[in-house]
N, C-alpha and C positions, 0 to 999 in steps of 0.2 A: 504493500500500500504506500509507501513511502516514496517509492518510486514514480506512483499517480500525482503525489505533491508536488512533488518537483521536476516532472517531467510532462505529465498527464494531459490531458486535453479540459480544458476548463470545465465541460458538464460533467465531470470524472469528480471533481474535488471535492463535493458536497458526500458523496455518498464514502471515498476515501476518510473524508473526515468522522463518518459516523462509523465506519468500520472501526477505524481507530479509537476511537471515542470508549465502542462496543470491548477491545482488547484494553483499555486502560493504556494503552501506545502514547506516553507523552513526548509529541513532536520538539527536535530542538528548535533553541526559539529562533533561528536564521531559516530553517525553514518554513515556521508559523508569521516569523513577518515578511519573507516574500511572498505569502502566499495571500496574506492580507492587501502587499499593493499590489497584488495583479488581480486580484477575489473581484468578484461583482457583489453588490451589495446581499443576493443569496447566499454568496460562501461567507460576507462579511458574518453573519448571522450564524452560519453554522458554527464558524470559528468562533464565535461568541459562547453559543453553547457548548462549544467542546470544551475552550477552558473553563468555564462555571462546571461544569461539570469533573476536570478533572483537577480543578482547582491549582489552574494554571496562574501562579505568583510572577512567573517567570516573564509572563506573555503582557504584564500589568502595564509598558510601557509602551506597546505597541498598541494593546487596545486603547487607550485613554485617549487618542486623538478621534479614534472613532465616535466618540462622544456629543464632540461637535458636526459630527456628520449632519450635509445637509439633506441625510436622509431620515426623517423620521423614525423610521421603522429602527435605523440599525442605529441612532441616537441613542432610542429610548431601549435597547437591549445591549447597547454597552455601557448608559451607566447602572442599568439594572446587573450587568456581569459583574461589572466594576465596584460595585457595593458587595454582592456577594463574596466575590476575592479580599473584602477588605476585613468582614468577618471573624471575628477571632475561634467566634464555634460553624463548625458545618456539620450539616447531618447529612 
């Protein structure tokens, strides 16, 4: 899957990302932020949920610009990730 990251054809990323997600596979973060500036605003989202989900600390400085995003959608699910991440308990 890792190989779909970095290599893959952009409709590919979303569902790499959820495989991965699915294995607990935490991407380095040079692959997580190229894949952020090249992502459409649907990979933005998935990557979103992948690190809330796998409680990607790491990824904390790449999402935060997404926050200002002048998109809606992936706005308001990075600062919703980005609160999560900041969290001191997770269940």
């Amino acid at each position: 899957m890792l190989h779909v990251i970095r290599k893959g054809e952009t409709y590919q990323w979303e569902s790499a990302l959820s495989v991965l997600q699915d294995w607990g596979f935490a991407l380095p973060p040079a692959d997580f932020s190229s894949l952020i500036a090249r992502g459409s605003s649907e990979v933005h989202v998935a990557a979103l949920h992948y690190a809330a989900k796998l409680g990607g600390h790491a990824y904390t400085d790449v999402l935060t610009p997404l926050a200002a995003s002048p998109n809606p959608w992936v706005a308001a699910e990075a600062k919703k990730t980005l609160k999560s991440l900041s969290d001191p308990v997770r269940f």
